[in-house]
C-alpha positions in Angstrom: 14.5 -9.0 6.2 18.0 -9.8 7.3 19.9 -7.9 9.8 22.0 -7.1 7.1 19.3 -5.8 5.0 18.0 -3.8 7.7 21.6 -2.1 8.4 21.4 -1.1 4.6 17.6 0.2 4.7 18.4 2.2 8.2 21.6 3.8 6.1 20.4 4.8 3.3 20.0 8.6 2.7 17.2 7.8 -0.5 14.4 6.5 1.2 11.7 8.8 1.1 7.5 9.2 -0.1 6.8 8.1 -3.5 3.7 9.5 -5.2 2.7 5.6 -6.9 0.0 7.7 -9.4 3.1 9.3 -10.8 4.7 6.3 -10.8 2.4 3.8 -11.9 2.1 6.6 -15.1 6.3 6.5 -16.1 7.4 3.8 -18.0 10.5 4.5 -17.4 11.6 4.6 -13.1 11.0 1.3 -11.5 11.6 -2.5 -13.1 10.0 -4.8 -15.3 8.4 -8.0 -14.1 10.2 -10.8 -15.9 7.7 -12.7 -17.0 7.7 -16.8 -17.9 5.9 -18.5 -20.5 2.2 -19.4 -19.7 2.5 -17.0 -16.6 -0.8 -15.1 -15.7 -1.2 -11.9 -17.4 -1.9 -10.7 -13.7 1.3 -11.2 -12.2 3.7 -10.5 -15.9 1.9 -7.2 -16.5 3.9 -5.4 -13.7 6.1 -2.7 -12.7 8.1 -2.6 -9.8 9.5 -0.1 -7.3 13.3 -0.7 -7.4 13.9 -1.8 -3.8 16.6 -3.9 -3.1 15.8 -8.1 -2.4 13.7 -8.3 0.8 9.9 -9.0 2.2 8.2 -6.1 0.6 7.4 -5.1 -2.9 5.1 -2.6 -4.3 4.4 -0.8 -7.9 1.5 -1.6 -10.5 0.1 -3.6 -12.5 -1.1 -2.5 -15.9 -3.7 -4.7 -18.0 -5.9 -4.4 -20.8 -9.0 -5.7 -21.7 -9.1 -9.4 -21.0 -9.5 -12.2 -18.4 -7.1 -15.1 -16.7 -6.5 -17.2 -14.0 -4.3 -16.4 -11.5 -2.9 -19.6 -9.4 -3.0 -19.9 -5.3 -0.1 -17.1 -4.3 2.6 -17.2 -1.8 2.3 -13.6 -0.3 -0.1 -11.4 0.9 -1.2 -8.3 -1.3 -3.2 -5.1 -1.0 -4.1 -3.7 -4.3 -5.7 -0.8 -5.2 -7.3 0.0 -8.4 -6.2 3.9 -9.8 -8.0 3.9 -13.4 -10.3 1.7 -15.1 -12.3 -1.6 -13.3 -11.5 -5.1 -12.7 -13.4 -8.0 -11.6 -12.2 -10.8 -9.1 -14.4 -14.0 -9.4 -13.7 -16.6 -6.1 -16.0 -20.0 -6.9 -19.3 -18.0 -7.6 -18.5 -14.6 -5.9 -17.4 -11.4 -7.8 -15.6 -8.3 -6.1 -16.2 -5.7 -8.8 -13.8 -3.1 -8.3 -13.5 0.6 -9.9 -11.1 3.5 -9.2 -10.4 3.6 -5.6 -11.7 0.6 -4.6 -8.8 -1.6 -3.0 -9.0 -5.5 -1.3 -6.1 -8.0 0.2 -5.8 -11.1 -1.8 -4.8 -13.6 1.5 -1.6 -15.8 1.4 -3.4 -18.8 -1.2 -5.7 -17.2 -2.8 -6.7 -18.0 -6.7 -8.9 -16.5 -8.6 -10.3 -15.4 -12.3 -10.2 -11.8 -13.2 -11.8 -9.7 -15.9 -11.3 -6.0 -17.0 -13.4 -4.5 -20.1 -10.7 -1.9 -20.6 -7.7 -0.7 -19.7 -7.1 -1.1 -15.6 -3.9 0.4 -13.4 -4.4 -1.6 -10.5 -0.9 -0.3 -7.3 -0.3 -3.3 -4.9 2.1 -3.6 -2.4 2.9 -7.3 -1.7 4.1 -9.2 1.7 6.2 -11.8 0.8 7.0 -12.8 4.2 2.9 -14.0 5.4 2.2 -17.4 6.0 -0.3 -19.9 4.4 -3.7 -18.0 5.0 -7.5 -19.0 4.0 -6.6 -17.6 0.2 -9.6 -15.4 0.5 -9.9 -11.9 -1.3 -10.9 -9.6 1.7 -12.4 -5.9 0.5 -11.8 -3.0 2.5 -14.8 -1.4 3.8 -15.7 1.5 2.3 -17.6 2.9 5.3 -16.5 1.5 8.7 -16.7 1.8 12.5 -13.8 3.6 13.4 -12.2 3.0 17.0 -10.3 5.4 18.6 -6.6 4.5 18.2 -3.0 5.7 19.6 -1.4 9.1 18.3 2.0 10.3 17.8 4.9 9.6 20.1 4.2 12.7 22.5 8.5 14.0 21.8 7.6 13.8 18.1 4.4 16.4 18.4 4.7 20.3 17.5 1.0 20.2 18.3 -1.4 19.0 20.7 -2.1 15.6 20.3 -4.9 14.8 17.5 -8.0 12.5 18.3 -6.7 9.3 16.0 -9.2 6.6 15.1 -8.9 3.0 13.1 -10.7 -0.1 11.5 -8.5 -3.2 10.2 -9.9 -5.0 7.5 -6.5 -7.8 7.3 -4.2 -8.7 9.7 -1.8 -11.3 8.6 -0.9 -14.3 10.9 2.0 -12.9 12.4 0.6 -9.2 12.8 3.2 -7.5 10.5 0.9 -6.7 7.5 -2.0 -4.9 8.0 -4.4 -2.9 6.2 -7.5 -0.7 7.1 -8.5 2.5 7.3 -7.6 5.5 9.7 -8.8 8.9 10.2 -7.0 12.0 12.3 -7.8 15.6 13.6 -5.4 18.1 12.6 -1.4 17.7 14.0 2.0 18.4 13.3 5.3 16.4 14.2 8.8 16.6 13.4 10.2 13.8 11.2 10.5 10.3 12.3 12.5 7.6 11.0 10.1 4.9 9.7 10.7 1.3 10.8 8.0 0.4 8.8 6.5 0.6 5.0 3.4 2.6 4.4 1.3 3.0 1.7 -1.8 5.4 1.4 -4.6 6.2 -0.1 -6.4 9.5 1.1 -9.9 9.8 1.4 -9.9 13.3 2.8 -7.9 16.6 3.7 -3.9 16.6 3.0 -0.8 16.0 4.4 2.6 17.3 3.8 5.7 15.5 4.2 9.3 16.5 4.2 12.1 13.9 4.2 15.6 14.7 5.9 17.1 15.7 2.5 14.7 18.8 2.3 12.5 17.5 -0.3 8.6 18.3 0.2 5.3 17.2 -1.0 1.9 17.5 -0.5 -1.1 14.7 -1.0 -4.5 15.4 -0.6 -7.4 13.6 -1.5 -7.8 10.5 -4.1 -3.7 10.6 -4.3 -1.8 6.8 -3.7 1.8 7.1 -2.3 4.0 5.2 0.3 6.7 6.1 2.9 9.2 3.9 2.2 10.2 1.9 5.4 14.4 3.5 6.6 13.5 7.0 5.4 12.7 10.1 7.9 10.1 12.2 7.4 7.8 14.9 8.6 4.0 15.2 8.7 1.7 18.1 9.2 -2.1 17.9 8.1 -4.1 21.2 9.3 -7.3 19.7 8.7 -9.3 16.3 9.0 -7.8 13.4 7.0 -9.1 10.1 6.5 -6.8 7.1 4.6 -7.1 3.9 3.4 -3.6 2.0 4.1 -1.3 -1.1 3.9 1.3 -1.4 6.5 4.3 -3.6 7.3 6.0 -3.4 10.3 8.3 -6.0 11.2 8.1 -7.5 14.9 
């Protein structure tokens, strides 16, 4: 992202959460992917978040039954499936994924996929990685958390929580990465987001507000992202666990 671009996202009064199951179900916010002829089903059959030019996109992908290829990609990409199953064949291994179920497809990776019915499948995508191995990477469904930092200590209304992580991805220069996180109960007055955070939670619920007053609250099985220049709140009173993809520029 340029400096200029940065200016822009730090000024903006609209950036705020975005509930991506309510999105990924109206037709009408967001964009249409413009699609070329021949062009994998994969990558035409979307809907985008309507963010202005820069190194992140987000927003869903919609198919029906079928199959395709879909050629080496420039970016990285965490998906995650919200209705229906898909299958991602690599040379002779197949990642079967249902609802919830979510993977990185690496800078260069190609692939076959297959749904048997209707799939919603919510990616946010890194256009800014470099050339990786091109694998698709799952995220564990079980791992071994490490205790990780907490809140800046002037942002806290509460004690500080016990925080703990896993990454599953890392991209090569550290800015994308996606994993899993869990918290004890804590409050904290809203904070302007440098970064872009999406989430899936696998337990409790978390309110947010944003600076313009506007509050929601996500508990468990709901996908939504902060989006990176907004200010918001957070206050979870009891044990939540997430799956998430973030970037944060160096």
């Amino acid at each position: 992202m340029s400096k200029l671009q940065q200016a822009a996202v730090e000024q903006s009064g609209s950036r705020s959460f975005v509930d991506l199951r309510k999105f990924a179900a109206d037709n009408i916010q967001g964009i249409e992917a413009i699609a070329s002829v021949g062009e994998s089903r994969f990558l035409a059959s979307r809907h985008f978040l309507d963010w202005p030019p820069g190194p992140m996109s987000a927003g869903v992908i919609a198919l029906d039954t079928g199959c395709g290829v879909v050629p080496p990609q420039p970016a990285d990409e965490f998906v995650i499936v919200a209705e229906g199953e898909i299958t991602l064949t690599q040379a002779e291994h197949a990642m079967a994924l249902g609802p919830g179920d979510s993977a990185v497809l690496a800078h260069g990776a190609e692939f076959f996929w297959s749904a048997r019915g209707p799939v919603s499948i919510i990616f946010m995508r890194y256009h800014g990685s470099q050339s990786a191995d091109g694998k698709i990477v799952p995220i564990q469904h079980a791992p071994l958390l490490e205790t990780s930092g907490t809140p800046s200590a002037e942002l806290l209304l509460t004690p500080a929580p016990l925080c703990r992580n896993f990454t599953d991805y890392r991209s090569a220069d550290g800015e994308f990465v996606c994993g899993t996180w869990d918290s004890t109960p804590y409050q904290r007055s809203a904070m302007f987001y440098h970064h872009c955070e999406l989430m899936y939670l696998l337990e409790g619920s978390v309110t947010f507000e944003d600076e313009a007053g506007r509050t929601a609250t996500f508990g468990r099985g709901d996908i939504f992202l902060v989006e990176q220049g907004a200010r918001c709140s957070w206050d979870s009173r009891e044990h939540v666990a997430k799956v998430y993809a973030i970037y944060r520029p160096a």
